[in-house]
Every structure is written in C-alpha cells, then in structure tokens.
C-alpha positions as CSV (number, residue, x, y, z in Angstrom):
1,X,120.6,28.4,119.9
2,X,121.4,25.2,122.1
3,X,122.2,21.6,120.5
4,X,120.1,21.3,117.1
5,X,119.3,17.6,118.5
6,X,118.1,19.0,121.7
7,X,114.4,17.6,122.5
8,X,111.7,20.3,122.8
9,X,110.0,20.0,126.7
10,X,106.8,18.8,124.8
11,X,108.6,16.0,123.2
12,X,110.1,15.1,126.7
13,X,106.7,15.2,128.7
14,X,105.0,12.7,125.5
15,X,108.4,10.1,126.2
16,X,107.9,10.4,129.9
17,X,104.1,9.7,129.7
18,X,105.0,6.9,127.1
19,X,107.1,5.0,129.5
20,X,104.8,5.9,131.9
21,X,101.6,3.7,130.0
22,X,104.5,0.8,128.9
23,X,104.9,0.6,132.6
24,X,100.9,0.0,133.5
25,X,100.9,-2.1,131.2
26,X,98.0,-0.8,129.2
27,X,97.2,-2.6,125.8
28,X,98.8,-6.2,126.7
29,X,97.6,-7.2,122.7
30,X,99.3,-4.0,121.3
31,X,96.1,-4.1,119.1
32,X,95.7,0.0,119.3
33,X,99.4,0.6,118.9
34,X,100.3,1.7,116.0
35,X,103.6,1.4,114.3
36,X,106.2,4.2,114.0
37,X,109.7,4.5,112.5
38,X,111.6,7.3,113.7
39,X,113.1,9.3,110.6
40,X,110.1,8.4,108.4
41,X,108.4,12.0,108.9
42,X,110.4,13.4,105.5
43,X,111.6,17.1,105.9
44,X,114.0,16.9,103.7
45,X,111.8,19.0,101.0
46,X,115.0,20.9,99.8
47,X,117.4,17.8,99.5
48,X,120.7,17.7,101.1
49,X,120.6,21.3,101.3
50,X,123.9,21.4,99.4
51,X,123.3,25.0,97.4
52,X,122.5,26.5,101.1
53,X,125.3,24.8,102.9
54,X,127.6,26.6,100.1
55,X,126.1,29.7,100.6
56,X,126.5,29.2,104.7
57,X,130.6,29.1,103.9
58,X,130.4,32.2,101.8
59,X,128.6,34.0,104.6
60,X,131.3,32.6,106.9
61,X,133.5,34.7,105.1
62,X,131.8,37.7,104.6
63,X,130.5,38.0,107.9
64,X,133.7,38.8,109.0
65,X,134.1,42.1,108.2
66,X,131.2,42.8,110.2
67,X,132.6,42.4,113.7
68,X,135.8,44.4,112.6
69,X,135.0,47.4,113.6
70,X,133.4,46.2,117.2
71,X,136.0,43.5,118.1
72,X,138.9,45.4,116.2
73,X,140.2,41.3,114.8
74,X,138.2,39.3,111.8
75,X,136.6,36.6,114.5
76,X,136.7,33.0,112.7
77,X,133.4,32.2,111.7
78,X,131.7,28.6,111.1
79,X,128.6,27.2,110.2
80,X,126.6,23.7,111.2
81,X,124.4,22.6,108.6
82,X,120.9,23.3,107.7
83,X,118.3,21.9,110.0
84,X,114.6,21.9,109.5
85,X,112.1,22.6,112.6
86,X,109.1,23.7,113.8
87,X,109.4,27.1,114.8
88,X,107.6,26.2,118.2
89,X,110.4,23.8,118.9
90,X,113.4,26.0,118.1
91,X,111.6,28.5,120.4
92,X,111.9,26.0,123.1
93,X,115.8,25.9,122.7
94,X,116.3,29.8,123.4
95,X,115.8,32.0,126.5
96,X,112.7,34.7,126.6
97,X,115.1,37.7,126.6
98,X,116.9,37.5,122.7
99,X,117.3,39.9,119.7
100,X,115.0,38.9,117.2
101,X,115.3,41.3,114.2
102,X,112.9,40.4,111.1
103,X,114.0,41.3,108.1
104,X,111.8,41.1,104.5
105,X,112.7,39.2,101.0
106,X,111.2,40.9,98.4
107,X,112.0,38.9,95.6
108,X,110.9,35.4,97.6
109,X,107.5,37.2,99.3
110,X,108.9,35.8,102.5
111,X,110.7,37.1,105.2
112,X,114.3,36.0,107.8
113,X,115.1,36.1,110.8
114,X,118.7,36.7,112.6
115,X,118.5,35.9,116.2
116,X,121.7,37.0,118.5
117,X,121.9,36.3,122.0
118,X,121.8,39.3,124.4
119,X,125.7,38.3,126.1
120,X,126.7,38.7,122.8
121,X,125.3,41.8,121.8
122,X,126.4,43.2,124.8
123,X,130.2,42.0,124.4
124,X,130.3,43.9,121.0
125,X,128.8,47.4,122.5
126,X,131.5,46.8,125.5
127,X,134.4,46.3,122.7
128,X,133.4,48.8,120.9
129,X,133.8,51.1,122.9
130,X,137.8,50.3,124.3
131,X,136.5,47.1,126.6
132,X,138.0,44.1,126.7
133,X,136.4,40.9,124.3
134,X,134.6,39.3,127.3
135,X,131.1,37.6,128.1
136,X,129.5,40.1,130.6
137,X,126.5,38.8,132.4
138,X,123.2,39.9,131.6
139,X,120.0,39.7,134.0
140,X,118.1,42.5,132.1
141,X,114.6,42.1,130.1
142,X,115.7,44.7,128.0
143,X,118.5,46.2,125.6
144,X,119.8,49.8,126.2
145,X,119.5,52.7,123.3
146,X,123.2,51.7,123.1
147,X,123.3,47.9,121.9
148,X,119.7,48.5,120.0
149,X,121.8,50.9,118.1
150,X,124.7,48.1,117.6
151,X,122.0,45.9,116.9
152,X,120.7,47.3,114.1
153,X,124.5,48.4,112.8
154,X,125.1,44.0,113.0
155,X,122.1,43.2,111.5
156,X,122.4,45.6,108.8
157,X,125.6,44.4,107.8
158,X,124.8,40.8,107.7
159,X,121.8,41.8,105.7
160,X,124.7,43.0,103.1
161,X,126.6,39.8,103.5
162,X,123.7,37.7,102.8
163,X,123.0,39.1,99.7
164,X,126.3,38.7,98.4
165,X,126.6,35.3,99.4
166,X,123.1,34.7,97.6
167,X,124.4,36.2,94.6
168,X,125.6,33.8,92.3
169,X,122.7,31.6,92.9
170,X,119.9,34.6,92.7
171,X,119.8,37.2,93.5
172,X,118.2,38.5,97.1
173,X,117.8,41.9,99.1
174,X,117.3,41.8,102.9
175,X,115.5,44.8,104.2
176,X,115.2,44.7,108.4
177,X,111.4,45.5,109.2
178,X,111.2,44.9,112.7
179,X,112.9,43.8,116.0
180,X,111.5,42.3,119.0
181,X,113.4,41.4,122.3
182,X,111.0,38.4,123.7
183,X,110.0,36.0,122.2
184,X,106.2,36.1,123.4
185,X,106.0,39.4,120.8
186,X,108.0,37.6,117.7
187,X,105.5,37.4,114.5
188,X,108.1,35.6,112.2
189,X,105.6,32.5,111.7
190,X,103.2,30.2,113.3
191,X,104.3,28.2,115.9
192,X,103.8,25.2,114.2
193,X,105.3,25.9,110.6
194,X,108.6,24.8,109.9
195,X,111.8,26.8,109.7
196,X,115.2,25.7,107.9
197,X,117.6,26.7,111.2
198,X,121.4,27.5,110.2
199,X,123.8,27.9,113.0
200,X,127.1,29.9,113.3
201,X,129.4,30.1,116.3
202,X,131.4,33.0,116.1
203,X,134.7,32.2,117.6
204,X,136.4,34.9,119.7
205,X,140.1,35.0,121.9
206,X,140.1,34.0,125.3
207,X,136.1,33.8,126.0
208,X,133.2,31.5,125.0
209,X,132.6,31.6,121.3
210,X,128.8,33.4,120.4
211,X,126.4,31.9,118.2
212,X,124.3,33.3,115.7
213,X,121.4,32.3,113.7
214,X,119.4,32.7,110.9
215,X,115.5,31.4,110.2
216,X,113.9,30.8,107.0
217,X,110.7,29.5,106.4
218,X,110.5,26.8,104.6
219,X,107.5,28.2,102.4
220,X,109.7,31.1,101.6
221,X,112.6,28.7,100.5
222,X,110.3,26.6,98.5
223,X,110.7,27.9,94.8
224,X,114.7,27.9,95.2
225,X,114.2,24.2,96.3
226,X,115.6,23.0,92.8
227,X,118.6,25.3,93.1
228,X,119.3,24.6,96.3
229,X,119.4,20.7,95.5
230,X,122.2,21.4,92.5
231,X,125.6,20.6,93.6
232,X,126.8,22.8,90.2
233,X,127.0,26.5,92.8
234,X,129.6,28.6,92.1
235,X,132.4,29.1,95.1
236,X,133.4,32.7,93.4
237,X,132.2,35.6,95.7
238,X,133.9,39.1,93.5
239,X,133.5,41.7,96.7
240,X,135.6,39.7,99.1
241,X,137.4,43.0,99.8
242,X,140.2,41.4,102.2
243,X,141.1,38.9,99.3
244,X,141.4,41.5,96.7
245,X,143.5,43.9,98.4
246,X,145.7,40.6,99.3
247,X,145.9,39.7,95.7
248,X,146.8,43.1,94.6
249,X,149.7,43.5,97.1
250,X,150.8,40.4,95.7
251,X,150.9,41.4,91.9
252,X,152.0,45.3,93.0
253,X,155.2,43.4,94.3
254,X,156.4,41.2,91.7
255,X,159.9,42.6,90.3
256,X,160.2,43.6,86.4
257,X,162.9,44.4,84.3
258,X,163.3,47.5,82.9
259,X,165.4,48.0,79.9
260,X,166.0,50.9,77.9
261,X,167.3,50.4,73.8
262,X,169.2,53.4,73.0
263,X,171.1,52.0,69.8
264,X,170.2,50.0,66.9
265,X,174.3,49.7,65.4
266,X,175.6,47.4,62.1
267,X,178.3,46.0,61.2
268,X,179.5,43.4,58.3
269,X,180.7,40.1,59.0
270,X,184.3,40.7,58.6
271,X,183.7,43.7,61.5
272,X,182.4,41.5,63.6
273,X,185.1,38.9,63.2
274,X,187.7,41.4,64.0
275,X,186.1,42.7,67.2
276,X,188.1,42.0,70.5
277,X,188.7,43.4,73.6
278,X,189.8,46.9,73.9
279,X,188.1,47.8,70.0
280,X,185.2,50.9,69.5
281,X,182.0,50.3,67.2
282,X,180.6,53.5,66.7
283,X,176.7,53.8,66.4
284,X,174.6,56.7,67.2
285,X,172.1,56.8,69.8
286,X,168.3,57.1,69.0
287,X,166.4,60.7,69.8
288,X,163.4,58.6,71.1
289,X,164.8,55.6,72.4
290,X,162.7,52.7,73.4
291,X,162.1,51.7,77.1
292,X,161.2,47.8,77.1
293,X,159.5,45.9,80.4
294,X,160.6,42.3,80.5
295,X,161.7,42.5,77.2
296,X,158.3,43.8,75.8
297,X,158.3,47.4,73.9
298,X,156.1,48.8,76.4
299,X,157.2,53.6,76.1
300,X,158.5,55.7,73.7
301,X,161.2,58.1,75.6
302,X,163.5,60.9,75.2
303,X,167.2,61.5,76.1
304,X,167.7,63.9,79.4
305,X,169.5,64.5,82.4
306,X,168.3,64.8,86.2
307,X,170.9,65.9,88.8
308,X,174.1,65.2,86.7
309,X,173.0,61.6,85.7
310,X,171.4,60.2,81.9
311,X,167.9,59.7,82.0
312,X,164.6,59.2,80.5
313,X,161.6,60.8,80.1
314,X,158.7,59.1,78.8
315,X,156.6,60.7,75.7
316,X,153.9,57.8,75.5
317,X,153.1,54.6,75.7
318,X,153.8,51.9,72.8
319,X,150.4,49.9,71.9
320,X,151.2,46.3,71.8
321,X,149.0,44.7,68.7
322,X,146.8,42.2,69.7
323,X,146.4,38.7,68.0
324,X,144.6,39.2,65.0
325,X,145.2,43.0,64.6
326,X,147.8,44.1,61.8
327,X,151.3,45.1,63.1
C-alpha cells in the first residue's frame, strides 16, 4: 500500500546491475543490445478504466457507513485510480504482517482481495470500544480474537458496498472465503499474474489517514473489459441511506397551505353591485365541507368542535383524476 510508482527491489537490483555493465563498458558496438521503450509493455487490457474508476467513487461513498459504528464520524473516503501489476510486485510494496481477507465472485469465477493494514485494524477495535481515533503501534505477527472479529465485521460490510456500487453495471456478490495475516500463506494468485490495484486512503481527524485496498485479477476482470471501457455508467446508487433520509427531511419540511371551503354562496349582479362595507350575504355552510392543500381538493370533512373551537374531521380522501381518466 506504498506509492503505486514505487519500484519493486527486483526492478532496483536489474537498474543497479545495468549501470553497473554501462560502467565496464561491456558491448562497446551495442551489437547485443537490444532496443526498449519504456511504456511499450501495454497493460492497459481494460482501457482507461473509466467504468471502474466510477464505481471506485460510488464505493467512496458507500464505504462510509462502514466505519460509523467503529469511529462513531463518516471518515472522508478517496480513491487513486486503477493500476495494473504483477501481484509479486505489489507484494513487494507491503509489510509481511497485513490482513489479507479473500473473498469469492461467483458470477465472474474469480475471486478479490481487500488488504487493510494491521495499525489500522487496530485503531478501529481501539475506537470501538470508547478509545480515542489514534495510530497505535503494532510489533505483533499476529491479530487478537478481538480485531479478527472487527476484521471480518469491515470486510463484510465492504463486501455489501461493493456490490452496490457494481450494481448498475452488473450485478456481483462478494462472499469472504478466507483470511490470511502473512503474506507467505496468501493464495490470491501467482506471483507473476497481474492484478488491477485500486487504492483508498481513508481520511481520519487529527492522525495519519489509513489506506485500504482492493485486488482483482485481471483474468477475473476480463469479460467486463467492454463495460468497463464505456464512459455511458450510470452515477445513480438507490440505497445511499444517508442521502435519502436527507432528501426526505427536506420534502417532510416544506410548508403547505391548508384551506378549508365551507360555502359555495350566489348572488345576482345587482347584489353584488350593492355590497359595501358593513352588509351580510347569507349562505349556508356545507355538511361535508371540502378541505383543499395548496389549492388542490385533496379530503372530504365534517363540521365539529374540539375544546370550544370549529373544527374538522376528515371522512376521506378526494381522488384527484389523472390525465386521461374521465372527471
């Protein structure tokens, strides 16, 4: 989980031993060198990865809700894009001691991988149980019955957030299978197949943000490659909880008008003409009067009284016709 542009220590050793040969001058013809441009070795099998970057921000979002109940806050979550390694390399970039929890995709044959760092995992069991949010140092091998339980709880949940935010491109079930805490026992893949790499850092108050990541292979990835290249992915997620209660405090506040028609009265022209300050029309008031919400019939009512004061109680409610529909 270091810099995605970080050299693995195999890569280094072949630089060093390159200079190394340019320096004894070996080959003064160049005859046996052959000719290299970096950034011609095309991994770029799924495109620009655009359909997975989208789906990266609506995990973002999701993922929130996760660390709620350990950090007792929605942390701010963000995603670097997509990168494509062997998993040999990426292996380089972490430390021995790291949760590894596999988990299987049915509907792709394949299988992902979510990979949280152990100061992490142990911040959350600390908050979670009244601690402060704070990195705590960790020199074990091993996690306690405590944060392999929290573990599991994380990992479950993002397993839930994933397949929401895979939804409205296909749809995906994560099922954990297994979980490993060095990497020497990991089975995700070969060492030398490739793995699509996304990175989140998790931001938290007044500590070091946490990262998170997820693996693919990039075999199981394969048959969504088309999909994954289309820019036409849908932005709508319909179970982002926090949003909807949001929206419907909003629309449970907005003020209406009541109004209640009691009378229907008539009069001629030359009554009307003749009214003025100060003069009566008599009219006489409906038995089920009509009770009208900005101005729309909306419930049929009848006349009463409650604690010395007019009011109304409502029989049923008026159907409005729809367009189309007879009146």
């Amino acid at each position: 989980m270091a810099s995605p542009s970080k050299l693995s220590s195999n890569e280094v050793a072949a630089l060093v031993d390159g200079l190394k040969n340019l320096d004894a001058g070996e080959g003064g013809d160049g005859s046996h060198i052959r000719p290299y441009k970096f950034g011609t070795d095309n991994r770029s099998i799924l495109g620009d990865y655009y359909g997975l970057r989208m789906i990266n921000e609506r995990f973002c979002r999701l993922a929130r809700s996760v660390f709620l109940p350990f950090l007792r806050m929605h942390p701010r979550i963000s995603s670097f894009p997509p990168e494509v390694k062997t998993f040999d390399h990426y292996c380089d970039e972490l430390e021995n001691f790291v949760s590894l929890t596999t988990s299987k995709i049915d509907e792709l044959r394949g299988s992902q991988m979510i990979v949280l760092a152990p100061n992490f995992v142990s911040l959350l069991t600390d908050a979670y149980y009244g601690g402060a949010i704070q990195n705590l140092p960790t020199r074990r091998t091993e996690f306690t019955a405590t944060e392999t339980r929290v573990i599991e709880i994380v990992t479950n949940g993002l397993n839930k957030a994933l397949e929401m935010a895979w939804r409205d491109l296909t749809h995906l079930t994560f099922q954990a299978t297994n979980h490993e805490e060095n990497l020497q026992f990991a089975t995700f893949v070969e060492s030398s197949e490739l793995v699509v790499n996304c990175s989140f850092i998790i931001q938290l108050p007044d500590t070091d943000p946490a990262n998170l990541d997820i693996l693919y292979p990039l075999q199981t990835l394969k048959p969504l490659a088309a999909q994954l290249r289309s820019r036409m992915q849908s932005d709508l997620v319909d179970d982002d909880i926090t949003w909807r209660q949001r929206l419907e405090r909003a629309v449970m506040n907005v003020p209406l008008e009541i109004t209640a028609r009691l009378a229907d009265p008539t009069v001629n022209l030359a009554q009307l003409n003749g009214l003025k300050p100060g003069k009566l029309v008599t009219c006489d008031l409906k038995p089920n009067p009509t009770m009208l919400v900005e101005g729309s019939p909306m419930f049929a009512a009848d006349l009463g009284e409650v604690g010395g004061r007019s009011a109304l109680s409502i029989t049923r409610r008026i159907k409005t016709p729809q367009p189309g529909e007879d009146q």
